[in-house]
ZABAKE-480366 format. One record per residue (C-alpha): residue number from 1; residue in one letter; chain; x, y, z. Coordinates in steps of 0.1 Angstrom, whole numbers, plus 5000, padded with zeros to 4 digits. Example, Ala and Ser with C-alpha at 12.3 -4.5 7.8 and 13.67 -1.06 7.14 Angstrom:
2
SITE   i aa ch   px   py   pz
SITE   1  A  A 5123 4955 5078
SITE   2  S  A 5137 4989 5071
//
This chain:
230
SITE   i aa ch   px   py   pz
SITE   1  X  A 0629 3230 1787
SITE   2  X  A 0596 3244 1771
SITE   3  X  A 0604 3223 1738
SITE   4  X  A 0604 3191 1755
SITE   5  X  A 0575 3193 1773
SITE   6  X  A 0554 3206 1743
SITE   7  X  A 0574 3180 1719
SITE   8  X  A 0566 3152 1750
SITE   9  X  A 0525 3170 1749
SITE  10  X  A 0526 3159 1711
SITE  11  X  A 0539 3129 1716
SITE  12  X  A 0516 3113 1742
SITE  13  X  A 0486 3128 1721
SITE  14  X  A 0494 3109 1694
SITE  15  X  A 0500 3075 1715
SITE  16  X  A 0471 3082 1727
SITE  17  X  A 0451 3089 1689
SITE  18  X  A 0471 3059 1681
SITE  19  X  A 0460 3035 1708
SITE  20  X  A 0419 3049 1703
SITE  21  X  A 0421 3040 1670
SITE  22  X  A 0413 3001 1664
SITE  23  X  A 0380 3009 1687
SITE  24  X  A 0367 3029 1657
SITE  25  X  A 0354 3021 1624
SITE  26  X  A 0383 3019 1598
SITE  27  X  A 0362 3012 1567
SITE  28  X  A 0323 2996 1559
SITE  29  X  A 0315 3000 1598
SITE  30  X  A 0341 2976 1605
SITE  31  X  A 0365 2982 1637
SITE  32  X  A 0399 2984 1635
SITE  33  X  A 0406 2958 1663
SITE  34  X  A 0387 2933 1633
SITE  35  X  A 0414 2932 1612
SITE  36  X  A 0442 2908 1619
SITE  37  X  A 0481 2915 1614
SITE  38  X  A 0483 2885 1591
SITE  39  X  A 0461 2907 1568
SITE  40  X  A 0484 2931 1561
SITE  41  X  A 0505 2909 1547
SITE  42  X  A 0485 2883 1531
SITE  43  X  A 0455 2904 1521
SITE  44  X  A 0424 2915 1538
SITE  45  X  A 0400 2891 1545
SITE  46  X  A 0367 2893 1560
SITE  47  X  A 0377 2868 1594
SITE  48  X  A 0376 2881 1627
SITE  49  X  A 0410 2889 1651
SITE  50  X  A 0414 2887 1686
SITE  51  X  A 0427 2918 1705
SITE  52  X  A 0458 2910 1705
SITE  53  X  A 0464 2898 1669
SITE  54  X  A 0447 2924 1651
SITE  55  X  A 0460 2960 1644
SITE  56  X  A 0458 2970 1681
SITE  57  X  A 0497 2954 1687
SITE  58  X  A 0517 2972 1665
SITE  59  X  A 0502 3008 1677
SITE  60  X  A 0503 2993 1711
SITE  61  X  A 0537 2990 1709
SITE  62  X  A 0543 3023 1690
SITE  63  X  A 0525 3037 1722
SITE  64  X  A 0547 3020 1744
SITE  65  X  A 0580 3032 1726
SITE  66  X  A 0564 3069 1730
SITE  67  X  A 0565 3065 1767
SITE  68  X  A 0600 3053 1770
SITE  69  X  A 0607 3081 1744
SITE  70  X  A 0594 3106 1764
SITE  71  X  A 0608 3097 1798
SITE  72  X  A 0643 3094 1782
SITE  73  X  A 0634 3123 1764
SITE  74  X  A 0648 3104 1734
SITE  75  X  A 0639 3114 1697
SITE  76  X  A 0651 3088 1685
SITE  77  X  A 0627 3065 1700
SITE  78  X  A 0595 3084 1694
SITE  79  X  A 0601 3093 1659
SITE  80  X  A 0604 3053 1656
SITE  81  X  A 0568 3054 1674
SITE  82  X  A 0558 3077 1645
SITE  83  X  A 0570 3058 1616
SITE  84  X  A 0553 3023 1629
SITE  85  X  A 0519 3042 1632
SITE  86  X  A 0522 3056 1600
SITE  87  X  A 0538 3026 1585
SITE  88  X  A 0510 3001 1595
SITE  89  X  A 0484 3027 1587
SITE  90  X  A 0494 3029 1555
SITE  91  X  A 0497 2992 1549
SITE  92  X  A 0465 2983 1552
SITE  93  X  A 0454 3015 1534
SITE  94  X  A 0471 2998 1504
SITE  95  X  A 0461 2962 1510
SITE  96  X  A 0425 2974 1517
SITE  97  X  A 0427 2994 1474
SITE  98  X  A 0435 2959 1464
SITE  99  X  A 0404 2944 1472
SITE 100  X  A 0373 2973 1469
SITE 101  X  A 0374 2994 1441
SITE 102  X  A 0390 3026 1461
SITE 103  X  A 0394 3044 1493
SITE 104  X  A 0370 3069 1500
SITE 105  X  A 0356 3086 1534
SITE 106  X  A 0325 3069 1551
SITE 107  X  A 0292 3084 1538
SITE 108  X  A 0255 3086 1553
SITE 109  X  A 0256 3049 1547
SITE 110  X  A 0284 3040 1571
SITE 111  X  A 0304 3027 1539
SITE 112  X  A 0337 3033 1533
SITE 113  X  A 0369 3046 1554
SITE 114  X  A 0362 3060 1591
SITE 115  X  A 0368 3075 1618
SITE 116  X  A 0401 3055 1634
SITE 117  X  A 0422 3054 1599
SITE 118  X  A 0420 3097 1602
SITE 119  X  A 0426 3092 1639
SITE 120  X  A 0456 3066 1633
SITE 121  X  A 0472 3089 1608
SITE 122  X  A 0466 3120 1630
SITE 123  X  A 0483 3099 1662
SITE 124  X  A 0515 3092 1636
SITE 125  X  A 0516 3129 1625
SITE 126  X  A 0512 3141 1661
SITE 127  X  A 0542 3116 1670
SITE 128  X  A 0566 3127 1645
SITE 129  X  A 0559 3164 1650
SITE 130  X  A 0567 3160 1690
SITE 131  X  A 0601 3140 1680
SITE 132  X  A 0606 3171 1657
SITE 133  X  A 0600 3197 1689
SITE 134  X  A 0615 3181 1718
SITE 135  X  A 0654 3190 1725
SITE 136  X  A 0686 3172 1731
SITE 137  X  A 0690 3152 1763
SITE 138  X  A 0709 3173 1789
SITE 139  X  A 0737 3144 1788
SITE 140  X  A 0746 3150 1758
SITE 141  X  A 0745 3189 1757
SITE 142  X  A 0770 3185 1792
SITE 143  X  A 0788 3165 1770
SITE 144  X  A 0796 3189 1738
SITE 145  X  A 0796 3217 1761
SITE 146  X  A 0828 3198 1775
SITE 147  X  A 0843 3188 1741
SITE 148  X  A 0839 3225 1729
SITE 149  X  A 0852 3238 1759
SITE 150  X  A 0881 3213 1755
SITE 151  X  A 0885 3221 1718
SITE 152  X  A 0884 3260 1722
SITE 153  X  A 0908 3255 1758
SITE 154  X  A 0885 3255 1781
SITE 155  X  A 0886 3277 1813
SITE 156  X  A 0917 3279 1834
SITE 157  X  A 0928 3298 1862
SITE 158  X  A 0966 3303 1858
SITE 159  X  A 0975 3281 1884
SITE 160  X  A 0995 3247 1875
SITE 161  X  A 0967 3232 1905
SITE 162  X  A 0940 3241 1884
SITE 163  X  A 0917 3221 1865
SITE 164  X  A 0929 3228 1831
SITE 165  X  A 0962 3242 1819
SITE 166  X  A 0966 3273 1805
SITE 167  X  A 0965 3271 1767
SITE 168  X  A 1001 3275 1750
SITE 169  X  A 1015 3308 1744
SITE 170  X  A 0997 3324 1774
SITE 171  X  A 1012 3329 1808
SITE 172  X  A 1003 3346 1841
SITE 173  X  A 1030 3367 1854
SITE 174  X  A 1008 3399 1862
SITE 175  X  A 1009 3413 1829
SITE 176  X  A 0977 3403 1816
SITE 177  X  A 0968 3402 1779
SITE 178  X  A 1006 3393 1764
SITE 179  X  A 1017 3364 1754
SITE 180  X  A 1049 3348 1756
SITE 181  X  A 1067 3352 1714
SITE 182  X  A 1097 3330 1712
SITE 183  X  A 1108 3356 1687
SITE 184  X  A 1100 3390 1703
SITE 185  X  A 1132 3406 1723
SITE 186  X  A 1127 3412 1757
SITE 187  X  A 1144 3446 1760
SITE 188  X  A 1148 3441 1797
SITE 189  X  A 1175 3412 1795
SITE 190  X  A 1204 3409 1773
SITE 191  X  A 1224 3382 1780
SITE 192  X  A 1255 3385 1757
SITE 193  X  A 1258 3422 1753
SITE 194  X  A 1250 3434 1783
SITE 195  X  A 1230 3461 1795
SITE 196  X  A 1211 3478 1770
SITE 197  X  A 1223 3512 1782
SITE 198  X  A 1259 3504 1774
SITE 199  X  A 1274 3495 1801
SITE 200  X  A 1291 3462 1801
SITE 201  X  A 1284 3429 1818
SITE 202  X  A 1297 3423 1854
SITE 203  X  A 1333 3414 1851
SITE 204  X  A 1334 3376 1863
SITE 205  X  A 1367 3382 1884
SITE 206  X  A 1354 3407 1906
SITE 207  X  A 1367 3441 1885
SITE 208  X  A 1346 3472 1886
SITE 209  X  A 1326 3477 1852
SITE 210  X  A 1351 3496 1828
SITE 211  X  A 1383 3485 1842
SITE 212  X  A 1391 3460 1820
SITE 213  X  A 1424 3466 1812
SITE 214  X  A 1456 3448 1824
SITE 215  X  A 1462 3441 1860
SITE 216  X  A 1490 3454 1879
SITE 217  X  A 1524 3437 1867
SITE 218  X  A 1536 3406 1883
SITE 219  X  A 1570 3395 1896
SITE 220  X  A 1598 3390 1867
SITE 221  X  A 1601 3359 1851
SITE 222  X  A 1638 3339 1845
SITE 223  X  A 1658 3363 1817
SITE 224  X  A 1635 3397 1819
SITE 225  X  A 1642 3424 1833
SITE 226  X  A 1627 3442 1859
SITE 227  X  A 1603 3469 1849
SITE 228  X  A 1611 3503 1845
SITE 229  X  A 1600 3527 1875
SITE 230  X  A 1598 3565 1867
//
C-alpha cells in the first residue's frame, strides 16, 4: 500500500514536470510549445506551432497515460508515460545538435538550452522511477495467491463438503499427522492369517475357533460297515 501511493506521488510529479515544460524556454529563449512535432522529424526550423501541434501533445498524452496508470495502478502504463517523455525529449535534443554547433545550458545571455528540456527530462525520470516503486495490482496478487495455493494443495478441512479436497495420501480419521502408505502393514487387520495373536479366523460354518477337526460321523453308506463303538 505505501509503495503505490509514493510510486503513484512520483508518477503525477512527473506528469505534472512533463506537462510544465513546453511553457518554458527549451533553448535561445525559445518556448517549448514553439517547436512543432513535424520538427522532430524533419528538422528544426525556426516556424512557429500552434498548441496543439507543437511538443505540448506528445507529453500531454504521456500525462494522460500517467493518470490512467495510476488509477489502475498499472506499471505498465506509466512506465510507457516515462519512455514517451524521455523519448521525445531526447529527439529533439538530437535534431536540435544537428543544426547549432552543440548543446549547452542557457548562460547570462538567455542562449542556449533552458529551463523546460531539464524539467522535461526530470518529469520522464520522475515517471519511470514511480512505475519502478508502485506494486502489483491486488487482482493479480488474489490471483497467484490462488494458483500457489492450488499448486501447493491449498487449504482443506477434511470434509468431502469442503471447498477443496484433501491432498492425496492424507486422510482424516482422528489420527492426525499419518498418512495412508499402500505399502505399510496395518498390524490391526490381517485378513488371510488371522489374528495376529494366533488365534485363527472365525470358522465360516459356525465352529468354535480351534475345533477344526472332523465332525461327528454320519450314517453308513451302501457296503460299509457300521462304525465300531467301544
Amino acid at each position: 500500500m505505501v509503495r503505490n501511493v509514493i510510486g503513484s506521488v512520483l508518477a503525477l510529479l512527473g506528469a505534472t514536470a512533463a506537462v510544465l515544460s513546453p511553457f518554458l524556454a527549451w533553448n535561445d529563449g525559445r518556448l517549448g510549445r514553439h517547436y512543432r512535432i513535424a520538427d522532430l522529424f524533419g528538422g528544426i526550423t525556426a516556424g512557429q506551432a500552434a498548441l496543439w501541434t507543437s511538443v505540448l501533445l506528445p507529453l500531454a498524452f504521456a500525462a494522460l497515460l500517467t493518470l490512467v496508470g495510476v488509477a489502475l495502478r498499472s506499471r505498465l502504463l506509466v512506465t510507457l508515460a516515462g519512455v514517451i517523455v524521455l523519448g521525445f525529449t531526447v529527439l529533439w535534443m538530437v535534431r536540435l545538435s544537428q543544426v547549432s554547433d552543440g548543446l549547452t545550458f542557457e548562460g547570462a545571455n538567455d542562449s542556449g538550452l533552458g529551463w523546460g528540456v531539464v524539467l522535461a527530462l526530470a518529469g520522464g525520470v520522475l515517471l519511470l522511477l514511480g512505475a519502478a516503486v508502485m506494486g502489483r495490482r491486488p487482482g493479480r496478487l488474489r490471483r497467484r495467491s490462488r494458483e500457489a495455493e492450488a499448486y501447493a494443495g491449498g487449504p482443506y478441512d477434511g470434509h468431502d463438503g469442503g471447498r477443496y479436497a484433501a491432498p492425496y495420501g492424507e486422510r482424516d480419521d482422528g489420527r492426525h499427522g499419518e498418512r495412508d502408505d499402500p505399502y505399510r502393514e496395518d498390524p490391526y487387520r490381517d485378513e488371510q492369517y488371522g489374528d495376529p495373536y494366533g488365534r485363527p479366523p472365525d470358522d465360516p460354518y459356525g465352529r468354535p475357533p480351534g475345533d477344526h477337526g472332523q465332525g461327528p460321523p454320519g450314517p453308513p453308506g451302501p457296503g460299509q460297515a457300521p462304525p465300531h463303538r467301544s
